[in-house]
C-alpha positions in Angstrom: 0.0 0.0 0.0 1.7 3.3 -1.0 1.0 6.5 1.6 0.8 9.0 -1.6 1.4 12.3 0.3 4.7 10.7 1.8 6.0 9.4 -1.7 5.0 12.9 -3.3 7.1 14.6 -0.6 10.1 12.8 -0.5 10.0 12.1 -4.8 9.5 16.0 -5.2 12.6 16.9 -6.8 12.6 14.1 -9.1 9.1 14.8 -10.5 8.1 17.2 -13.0 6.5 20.1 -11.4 2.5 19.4 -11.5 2.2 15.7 -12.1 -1.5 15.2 -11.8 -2.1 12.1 -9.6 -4.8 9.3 -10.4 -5.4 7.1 -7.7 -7.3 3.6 -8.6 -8.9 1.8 -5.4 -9.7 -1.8 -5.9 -10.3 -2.2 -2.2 -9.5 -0.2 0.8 -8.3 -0.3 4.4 -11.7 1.0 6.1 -14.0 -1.7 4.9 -12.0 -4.5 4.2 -12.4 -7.7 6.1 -9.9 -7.9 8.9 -8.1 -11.4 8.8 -8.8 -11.9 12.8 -10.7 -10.6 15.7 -7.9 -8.6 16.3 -8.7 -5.0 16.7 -8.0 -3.1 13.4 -4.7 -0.4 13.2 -6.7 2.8 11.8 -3.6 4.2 10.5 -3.9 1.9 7.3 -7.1 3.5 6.6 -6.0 7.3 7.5 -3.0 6.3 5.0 -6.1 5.6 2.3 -7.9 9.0 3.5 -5.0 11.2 3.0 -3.4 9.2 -0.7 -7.2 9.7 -1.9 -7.0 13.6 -0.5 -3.4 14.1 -1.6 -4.8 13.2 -5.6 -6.5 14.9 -8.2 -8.7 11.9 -9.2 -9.8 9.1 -7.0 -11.3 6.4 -9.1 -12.8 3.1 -6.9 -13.7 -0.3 -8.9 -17.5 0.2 -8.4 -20.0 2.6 -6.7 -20.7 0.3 -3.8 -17.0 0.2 -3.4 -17.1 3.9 -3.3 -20.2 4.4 -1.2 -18.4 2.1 1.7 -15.3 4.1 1.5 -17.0 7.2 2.1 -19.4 6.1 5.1 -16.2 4.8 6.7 -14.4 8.0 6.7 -16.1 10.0 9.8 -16.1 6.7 11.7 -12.1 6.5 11.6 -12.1 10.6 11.7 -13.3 10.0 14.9 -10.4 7.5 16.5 -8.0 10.8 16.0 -7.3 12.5 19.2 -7.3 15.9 17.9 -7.8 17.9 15.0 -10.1 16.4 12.6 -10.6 17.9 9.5 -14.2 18.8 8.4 -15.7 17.7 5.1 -13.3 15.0 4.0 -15.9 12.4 2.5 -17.0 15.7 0.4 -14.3 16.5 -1.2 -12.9 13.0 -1.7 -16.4 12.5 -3.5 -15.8 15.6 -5.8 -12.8 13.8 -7.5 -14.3 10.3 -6.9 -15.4 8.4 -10.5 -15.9 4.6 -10.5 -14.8 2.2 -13.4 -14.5 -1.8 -13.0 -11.8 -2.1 -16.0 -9.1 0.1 -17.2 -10.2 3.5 -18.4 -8.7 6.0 -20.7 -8.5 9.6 -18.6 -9.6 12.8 -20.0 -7.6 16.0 -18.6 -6.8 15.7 -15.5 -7.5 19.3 -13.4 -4.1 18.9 -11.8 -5.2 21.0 -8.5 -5.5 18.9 -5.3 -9.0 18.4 -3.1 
């Protein structure tokens, strides 16, 4: 799992300048099925919240798939201890398309949410 904000930070001076970002999810770290009872580390799925943030297009493998994401978000918001931002699942949902196969992208708007 890449954390996209970290990568983008420490690859800056090796990329070109304003390298839109596409992020494809075919499952995430909120709503997937934990492999024990064990309780589940929350920092996977804030890694998920700020890649999909830290993009310019989020694109999930099916609207279901996109819908859980969302719903997830204020639920693992919550499990910070302090600041916690307002209006994530909205503007994760403003870049948000879905496609099940591979897709040929239009212009990208190259600004972050």
């Amino acid at each position: 799992m890449l954390n996209l904000p970290e990568f983008l930070a420490l690859a800056r001076d090796h990329l070109p300048p304003r390298l839109p970002v596409i992020t494809y999810f075919h499952e995430n770290q909120l709503t997937y099925p934990s492999p024990s009872r064990d309780e589940r580390d929350f920092h996977f799925g804030l890694t998920n919240i700020y890649t999909a943030l830290s993009s310019d297009r989020v694109v999930f493998n099916s609207e279901f798939h996109r819908e859980e994401f969302l719903a997830a978000i204020p639920d693992t918001l919550k499990l910070m201890p302090d600041f916690r931002p307002a209006g994530v699942p909205e503007k994760i949902r403003a870049e948000a398309k879905c496609s099940a196969r591979p897709w040929t992208s239009g212009p990208v708007s190259g600004r972050r949410l």
